[in-house]
C-alpha positions as a Python dict, from the first residue, in 0.01 Angstrom:
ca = {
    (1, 'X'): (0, 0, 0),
    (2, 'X'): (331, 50, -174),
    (3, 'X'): (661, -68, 85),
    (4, 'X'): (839, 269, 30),
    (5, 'X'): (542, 476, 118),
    (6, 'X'): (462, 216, 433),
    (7, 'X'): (843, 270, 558),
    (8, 'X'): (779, 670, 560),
    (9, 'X'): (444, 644, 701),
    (10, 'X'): (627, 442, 1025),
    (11, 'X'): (918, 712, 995),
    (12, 'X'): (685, 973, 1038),
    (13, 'X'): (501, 827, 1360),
    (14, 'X'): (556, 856, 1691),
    (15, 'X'): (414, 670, 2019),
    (16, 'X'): (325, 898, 2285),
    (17, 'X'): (197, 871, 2639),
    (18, 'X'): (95, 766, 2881),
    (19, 'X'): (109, 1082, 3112),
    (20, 'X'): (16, 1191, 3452),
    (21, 'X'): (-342, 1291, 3279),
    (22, 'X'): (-389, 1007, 3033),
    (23, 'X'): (-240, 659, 3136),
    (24, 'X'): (-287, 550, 2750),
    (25, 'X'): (-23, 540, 2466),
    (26, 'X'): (-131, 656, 2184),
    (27, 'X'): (42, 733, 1801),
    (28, 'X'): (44, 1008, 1652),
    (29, 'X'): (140, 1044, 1258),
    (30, 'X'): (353, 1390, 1184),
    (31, 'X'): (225, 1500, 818),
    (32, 'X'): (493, 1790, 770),
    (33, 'X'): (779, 1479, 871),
    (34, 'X'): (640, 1239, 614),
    (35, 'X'): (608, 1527, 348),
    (36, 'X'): (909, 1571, 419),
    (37, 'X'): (1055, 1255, 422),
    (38, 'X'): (907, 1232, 61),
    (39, 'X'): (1020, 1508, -51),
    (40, 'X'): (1401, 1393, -13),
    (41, 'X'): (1337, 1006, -105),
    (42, 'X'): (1204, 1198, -451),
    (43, 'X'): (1537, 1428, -437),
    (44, 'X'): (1804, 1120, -396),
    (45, 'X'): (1619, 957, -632),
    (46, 'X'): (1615, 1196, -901),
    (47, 'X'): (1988, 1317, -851),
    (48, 'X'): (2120, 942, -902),
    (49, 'X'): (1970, 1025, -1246),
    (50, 'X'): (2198, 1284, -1334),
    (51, 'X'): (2440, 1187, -1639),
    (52, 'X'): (2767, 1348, -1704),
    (53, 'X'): (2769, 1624, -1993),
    (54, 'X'): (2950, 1374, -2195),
    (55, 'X'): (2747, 1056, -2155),
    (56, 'X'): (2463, 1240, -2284),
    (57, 'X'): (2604, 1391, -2549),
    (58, 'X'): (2751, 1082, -2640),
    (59, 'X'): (2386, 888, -2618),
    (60, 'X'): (2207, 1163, -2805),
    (61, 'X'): (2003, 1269, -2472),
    (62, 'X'): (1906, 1610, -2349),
    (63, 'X'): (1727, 1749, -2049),
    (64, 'X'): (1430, 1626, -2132),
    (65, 'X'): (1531, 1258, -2126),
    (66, 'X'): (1648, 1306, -1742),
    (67, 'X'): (1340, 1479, -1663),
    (68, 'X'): (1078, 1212, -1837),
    (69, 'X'): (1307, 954, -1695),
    (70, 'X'): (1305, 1030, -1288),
    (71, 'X'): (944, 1100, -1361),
    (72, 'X'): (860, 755, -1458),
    (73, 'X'): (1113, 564, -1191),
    (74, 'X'): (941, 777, -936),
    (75, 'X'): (589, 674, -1012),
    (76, 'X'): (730, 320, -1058),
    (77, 'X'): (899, 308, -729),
    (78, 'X'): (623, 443, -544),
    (79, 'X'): (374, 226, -748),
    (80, 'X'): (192, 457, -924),
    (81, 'X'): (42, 438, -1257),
}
């Protein structure tokens, strides 16, 4: 499994217990905290992709280029093909 989406999977667990009722300790993976957790790692990612109006201009690249661009660092970060 990819490193990056290891580290969120161990952000987004917890150890619980014991308790009066159940003397074992147990973990228990949050699926709305990793979503989340994704979610932003994706965000940060992309907005470090933002160029200034005149870079791009400069370089001949539009909207497009950003977008295609943080689409194919994400999948390469998170190893995806």
């Amino acid at each position: 499994m990819n490193e990056r989406i290891q580290k969120l999977i161990e952000q987004a667990t917890s150890t619980q217990g014991p308790t009066l009722y159940n003397p074992l300790t147990f973990e228990v993976f949050d699926k709305e905290k990793f979503a989340e957790l994704l979610v932003r790692e994706c965000a940060v990612y992309c907005e470090g992709h933002i160029l200034p109006r005149g870079m791009a201009e400069e370089n001949d690249l539009d909207y497009n280029d950003g977008i295609m661009d943080c689409a194919i660092g994400l999948k390469t970060i998170f190893g995806i093909e």
